[in-house]
N, C-alpha and C positions, 0 to 999 in steps of 0.2 A: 352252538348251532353250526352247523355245515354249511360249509362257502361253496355258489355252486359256481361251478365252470362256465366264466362266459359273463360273467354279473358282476357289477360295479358295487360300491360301496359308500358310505357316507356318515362323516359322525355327525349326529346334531344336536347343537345343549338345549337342553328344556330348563328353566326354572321352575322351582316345585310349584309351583304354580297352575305354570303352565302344563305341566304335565299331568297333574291330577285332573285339569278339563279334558286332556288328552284322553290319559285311561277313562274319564266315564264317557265319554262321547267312545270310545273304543266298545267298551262295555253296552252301550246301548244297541249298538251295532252287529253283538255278538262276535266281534272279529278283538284277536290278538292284536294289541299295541302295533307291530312292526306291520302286521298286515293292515291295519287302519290307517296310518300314516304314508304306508308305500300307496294304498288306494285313491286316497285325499290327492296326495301329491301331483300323481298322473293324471286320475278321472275328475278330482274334486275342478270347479273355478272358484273365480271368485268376481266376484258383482260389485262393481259400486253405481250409484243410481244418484242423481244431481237433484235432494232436494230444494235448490232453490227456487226452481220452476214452480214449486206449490206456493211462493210468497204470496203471488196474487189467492190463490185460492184460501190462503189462510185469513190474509184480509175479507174476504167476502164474507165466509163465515163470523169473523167480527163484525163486517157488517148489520148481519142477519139477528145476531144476537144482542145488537146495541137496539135493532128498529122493532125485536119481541117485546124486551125490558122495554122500551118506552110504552111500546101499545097497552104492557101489562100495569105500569104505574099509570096510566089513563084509565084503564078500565076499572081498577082498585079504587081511584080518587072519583070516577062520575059514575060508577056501577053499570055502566053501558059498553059496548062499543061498537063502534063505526064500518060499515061495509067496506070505504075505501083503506082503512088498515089493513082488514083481511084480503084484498085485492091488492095491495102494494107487497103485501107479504110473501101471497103466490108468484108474483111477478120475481122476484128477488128469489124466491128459493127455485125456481124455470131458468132464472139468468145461473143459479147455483150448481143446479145439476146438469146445464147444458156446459159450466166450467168445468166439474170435476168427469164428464165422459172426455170434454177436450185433454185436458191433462192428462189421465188414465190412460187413453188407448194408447199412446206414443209409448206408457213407460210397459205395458205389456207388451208390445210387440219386442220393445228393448229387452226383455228380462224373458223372452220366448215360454209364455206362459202356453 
């Protein structure tokens, strides 16, 4: 390949490994290895996003699914069930969805969707 006047250079080791994700992510792209890598390199970023802010939200959803499973082994054992379940329910999945818009919006603005 011809060196062009003016351009830097750089060796870098891949493990076969790594480099076979290399070539298909190349390949998907329709771009030659070195042009894929040179592109990634300058235009690619890279994100990292701080799951532990979902901790709360993950417990609610256990919440939510421990206070189903109750309502459903009640309704299984008396063949009925209670308005104020289905009212605690709603209540809980409002306080749910009004968690996961608070958590979501921060992480879109972060990751400029």
């Amino acid at each position: 390949m011809p060196v062009r006047q003016g351009t830097k250079s750089k060796i870098v080791y891949f493990s076969p490994q790594e480099w076979e994700i290399v070539c298909k992510r190349a390949e998907k792209c329709n771009k030659r290895t070195g042009t894929y890598i040179r592109e990634i390199a300058v235009q690619g970023t890279i994100k990292n996003y701080r799951l532990d802010r979902f901790n709360d939200l993950a417990m609610s959803f256990n919440r939510i699914g421990n206070e189903i499973n109750q309502i459903a082994k009640g309704t299984n054992s008396t063949q009925s069930i209670y308005k104020k379940d289905i009212e605690d329910l709603k209540t809980s999945f409002g306080f749910l969805d009004n968690m996961i818009r608070n958590y979501l919006k921060p992480l879109k603005n972060e990751i400029n969707l």
